[in-house]
C-alpha positions as CSV (number, residue, x, y, z in Angstrom):
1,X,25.9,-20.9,-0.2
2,X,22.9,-22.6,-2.0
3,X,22.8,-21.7,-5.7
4,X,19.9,-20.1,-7.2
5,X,17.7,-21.1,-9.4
6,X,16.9,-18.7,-11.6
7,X,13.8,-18.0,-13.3
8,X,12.0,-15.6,-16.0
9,X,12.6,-12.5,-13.0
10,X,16.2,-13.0,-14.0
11,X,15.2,-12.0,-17.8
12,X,15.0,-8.3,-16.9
13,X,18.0,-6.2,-17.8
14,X,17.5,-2.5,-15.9
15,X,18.7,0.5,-18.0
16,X,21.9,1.3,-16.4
17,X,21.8,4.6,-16.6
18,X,19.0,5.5,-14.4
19,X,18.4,5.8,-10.9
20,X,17.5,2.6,-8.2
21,X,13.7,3.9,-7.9
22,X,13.7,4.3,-11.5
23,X,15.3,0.8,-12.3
24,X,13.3,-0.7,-9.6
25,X,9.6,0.5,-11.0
26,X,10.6,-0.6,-14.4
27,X,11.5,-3.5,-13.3
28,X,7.6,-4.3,-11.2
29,X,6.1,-2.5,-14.7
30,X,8.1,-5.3,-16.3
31,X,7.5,-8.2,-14.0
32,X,3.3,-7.2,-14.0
33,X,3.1,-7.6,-17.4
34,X,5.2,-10.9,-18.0
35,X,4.4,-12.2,-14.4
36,X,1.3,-11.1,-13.7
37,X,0.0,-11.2,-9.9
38,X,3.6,-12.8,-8.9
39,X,5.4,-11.2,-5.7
40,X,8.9,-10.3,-6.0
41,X,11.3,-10.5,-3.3
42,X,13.0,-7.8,-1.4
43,X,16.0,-9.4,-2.1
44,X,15.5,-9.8,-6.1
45,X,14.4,-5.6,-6.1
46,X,17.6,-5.1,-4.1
47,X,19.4,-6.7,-7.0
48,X,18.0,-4.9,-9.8
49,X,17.9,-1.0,-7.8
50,X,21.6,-2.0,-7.4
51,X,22.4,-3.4,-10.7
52,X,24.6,-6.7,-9.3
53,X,24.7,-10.2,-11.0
54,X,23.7,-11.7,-7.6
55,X,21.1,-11.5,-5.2
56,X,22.2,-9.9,-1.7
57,X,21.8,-11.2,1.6
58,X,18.5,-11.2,3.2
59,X,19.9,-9.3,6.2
60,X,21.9,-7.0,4.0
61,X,22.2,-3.4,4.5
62,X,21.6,-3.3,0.9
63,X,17.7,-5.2,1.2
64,X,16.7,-2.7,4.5
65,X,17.6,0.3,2.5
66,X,15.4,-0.7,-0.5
67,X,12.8,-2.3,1.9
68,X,12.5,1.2,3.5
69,X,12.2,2.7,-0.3
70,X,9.3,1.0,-1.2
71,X,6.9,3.9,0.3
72,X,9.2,6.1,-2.5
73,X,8.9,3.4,-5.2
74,X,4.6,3.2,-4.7
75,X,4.5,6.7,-4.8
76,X,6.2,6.7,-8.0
77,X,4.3,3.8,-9.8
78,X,0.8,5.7,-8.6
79,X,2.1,9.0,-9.6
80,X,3.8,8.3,-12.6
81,X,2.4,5.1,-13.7
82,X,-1.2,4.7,-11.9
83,X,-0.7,1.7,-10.3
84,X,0.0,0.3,-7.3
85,X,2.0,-1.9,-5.4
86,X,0.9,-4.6,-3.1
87,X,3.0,-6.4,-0.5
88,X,3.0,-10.3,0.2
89,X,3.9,-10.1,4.0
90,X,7.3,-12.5,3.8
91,X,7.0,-13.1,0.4
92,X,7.4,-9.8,-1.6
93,X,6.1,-6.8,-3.6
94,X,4.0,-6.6,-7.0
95,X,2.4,-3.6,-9.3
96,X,-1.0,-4.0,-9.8
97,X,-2.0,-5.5,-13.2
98,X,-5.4,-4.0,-14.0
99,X,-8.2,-1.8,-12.5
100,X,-9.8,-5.4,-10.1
101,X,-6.5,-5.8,-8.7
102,X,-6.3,-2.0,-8.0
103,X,-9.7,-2.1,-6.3
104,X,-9.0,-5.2,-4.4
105,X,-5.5,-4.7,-3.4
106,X,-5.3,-0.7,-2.7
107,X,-8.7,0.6,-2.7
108,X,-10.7,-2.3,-0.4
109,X,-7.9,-2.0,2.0
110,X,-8.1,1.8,2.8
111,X,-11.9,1.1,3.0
112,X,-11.5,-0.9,5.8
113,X,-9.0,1.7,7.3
114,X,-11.3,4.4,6.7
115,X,-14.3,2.3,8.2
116,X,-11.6,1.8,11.7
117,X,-11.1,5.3,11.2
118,X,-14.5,6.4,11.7
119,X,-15.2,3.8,14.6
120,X,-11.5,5.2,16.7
121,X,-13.5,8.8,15.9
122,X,-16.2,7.7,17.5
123,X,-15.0,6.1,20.9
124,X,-12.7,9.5,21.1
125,X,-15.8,11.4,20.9
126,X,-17.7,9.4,23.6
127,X,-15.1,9.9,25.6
128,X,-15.5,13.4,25.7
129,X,-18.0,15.4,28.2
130,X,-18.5,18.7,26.4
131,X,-19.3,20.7,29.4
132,X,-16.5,19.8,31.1
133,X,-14.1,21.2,28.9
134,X,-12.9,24.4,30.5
135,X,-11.6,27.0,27.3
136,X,-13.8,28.3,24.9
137,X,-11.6,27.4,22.1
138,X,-11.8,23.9,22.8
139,X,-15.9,23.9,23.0
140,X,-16.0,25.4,20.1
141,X,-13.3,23.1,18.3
142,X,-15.4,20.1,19.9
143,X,-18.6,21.1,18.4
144,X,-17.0,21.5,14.7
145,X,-15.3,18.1,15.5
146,X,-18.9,16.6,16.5
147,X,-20.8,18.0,13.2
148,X,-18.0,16.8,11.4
149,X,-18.6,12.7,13.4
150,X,-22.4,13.3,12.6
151,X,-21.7,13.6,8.9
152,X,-19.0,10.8,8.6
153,X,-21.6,8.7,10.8
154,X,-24.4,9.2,8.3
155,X,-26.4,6.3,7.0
156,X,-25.4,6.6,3.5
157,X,-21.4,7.2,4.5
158,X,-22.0,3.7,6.7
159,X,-23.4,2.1,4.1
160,X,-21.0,3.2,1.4
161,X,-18.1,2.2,3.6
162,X,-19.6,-1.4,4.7
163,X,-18.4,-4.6,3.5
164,X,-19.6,-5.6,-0.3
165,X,-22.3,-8.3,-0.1
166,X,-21.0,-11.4,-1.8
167,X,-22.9,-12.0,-5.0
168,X,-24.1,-15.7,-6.3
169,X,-21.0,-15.5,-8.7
170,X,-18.7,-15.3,-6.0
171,X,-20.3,-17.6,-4.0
């Protein structure tokens, strides 16, 4: 097996008296601050939840079990730390460093959800012929549903949940 080269990630030493999660959000806390904006792998969070000396295997039973904690581990960090954590696809995970990251990195993308959101909303409404539908209960759940889309389909929602306009300074 290739040996490897370690780096300042290998610096960290996790309190060994805590939990995984715990160890584990210390650890991105840690890693923001002296890394800042630097993914960490699955692999090396494995290490550290698990307090070993080496890294385990990518395929490990160990890295799918702390790969399927992450959702615990963000809700941590934003509950108990106010930051988030953004994933590199392949590459790894990171804790936000500042309030721009947060906005870029957890904020932007659940605009863009949202904004999908309100377009799925729409093409299930169209689908819809209100006087076709046969109970009562279901006209009447259909017409709160469509004041509901007229509201979330407003001009100023829209606008709000459009795309910023690039500024001269970015551009």
């Amino acid at each position: 097996m290739p040996r490897v080269k370690k780096d300042g990630l290998w610096d960290y030493k996790p309190p060994a008296e805590t939990d995984g999660v715990s160890r584990v959000v210390g650890f991105l806390l840690w890693a923001a601050k002296n890394f800042p904006r630097r993914p960490v792998s699955i692999q090396h969070i494995a290490r550290i939840a698990l307090s070993e000396k080496n890294l385990p295997k990518e395929d490990s039973k160990e890295v799918d079990l702390w790969r399927g904690k992450m959702a615990t581990i963000r809700k941590r960090m934003k509950d108990k730390h106010n930051r988030g954590i953004v994933t590199h696809p392949g590459i790894g995970y990171r804790a936000t460093v500042d309030e721009d990251d947060k906005l870029e990195n957890v904020f932007e993308p659940k605009r863009k959800r949202m904004q999908s959101a309100i377009t799925g909303y729409n093409a299930g409404q169209s689908m819809i012929d209100p006087d076709k539908l046969k109970t009562k209960i279901n006209k009447e759940r259909f017409e709160s549903l469509a004041e509901a889309g007229k509201r979330l389909n407003s001009p100023a929602i829209l606008k709000r949940l459009a795309p910023p306009e690039e500024s001269e300074e970015e551009a």
